[in-house]
C-alpha positions in Angstrom: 1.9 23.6 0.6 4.1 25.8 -1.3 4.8 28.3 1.5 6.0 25.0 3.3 8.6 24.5 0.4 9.7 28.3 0.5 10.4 28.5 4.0 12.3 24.8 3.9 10.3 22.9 6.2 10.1 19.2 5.0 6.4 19.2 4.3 6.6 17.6 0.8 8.7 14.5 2.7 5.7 13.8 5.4 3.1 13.7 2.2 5.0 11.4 0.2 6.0 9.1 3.6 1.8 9.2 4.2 1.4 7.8 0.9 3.8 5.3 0.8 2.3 3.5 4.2 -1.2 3.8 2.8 -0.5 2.2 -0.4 1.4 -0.6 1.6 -1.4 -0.8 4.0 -4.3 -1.2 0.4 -2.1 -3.8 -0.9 -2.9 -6.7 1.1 -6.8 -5.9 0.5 -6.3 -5.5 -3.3 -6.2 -9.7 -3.8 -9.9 -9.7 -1.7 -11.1 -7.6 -4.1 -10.8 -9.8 -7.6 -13.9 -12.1 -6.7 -16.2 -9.3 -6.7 -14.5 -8.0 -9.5 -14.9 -10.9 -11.7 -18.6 -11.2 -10.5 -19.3 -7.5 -11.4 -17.7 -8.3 -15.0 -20.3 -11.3 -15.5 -23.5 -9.2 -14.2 -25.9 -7.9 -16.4 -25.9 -3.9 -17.3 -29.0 -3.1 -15.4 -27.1 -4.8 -12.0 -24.4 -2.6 -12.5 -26.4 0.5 -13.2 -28.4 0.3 -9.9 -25.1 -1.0 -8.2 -22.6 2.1 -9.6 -25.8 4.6 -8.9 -26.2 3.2 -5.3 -22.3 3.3 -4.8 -22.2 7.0 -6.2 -24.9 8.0 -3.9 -23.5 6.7 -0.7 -19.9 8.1 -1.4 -22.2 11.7 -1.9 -23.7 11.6 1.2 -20.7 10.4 2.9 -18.7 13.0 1.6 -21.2 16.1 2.3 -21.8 14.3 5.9 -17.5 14.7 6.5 -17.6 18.0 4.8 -20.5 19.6 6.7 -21.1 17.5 9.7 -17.9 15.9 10.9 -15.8 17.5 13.5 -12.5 15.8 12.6 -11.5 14.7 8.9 -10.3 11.6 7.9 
């Protein structure tokens, strides 16, 4: 990234453009997200141990599947 900056090209410009349009495009999801929120808040502590464990362990093998396996990242 910073050889980008050195020689002048506008790479630091596209990154912060790519953001922006993502965070506009998570907004309109964030409101669908509060129900489960609120239920998650009211569940028991062994519900959201096995929940945040199973969470964790799909987001692992995701991850080493795009790392290792996956011809194209996202």
């Amino acid at each position: 990234m910073y050889k980008h900056l050195i020689l002048g090209r506008d790479t630091l410009v596209v990154h912060v453009a790519a953001a922006i349009v993502l965070g506009s495009l998570l907004l309109p999801a964030f409101p669908l997200l509060l129900p489960l929120a609120l239920h998650l808040a009211r569940s028991r502590l062994r519900t959201l141990v096995v929940l945040l464990t199973a969470l964790a362990g799909v987001s692992f093998f995701y991850g080493t599947y795009l790392l290792t396996v996956s011809r194209r990242a996202l």
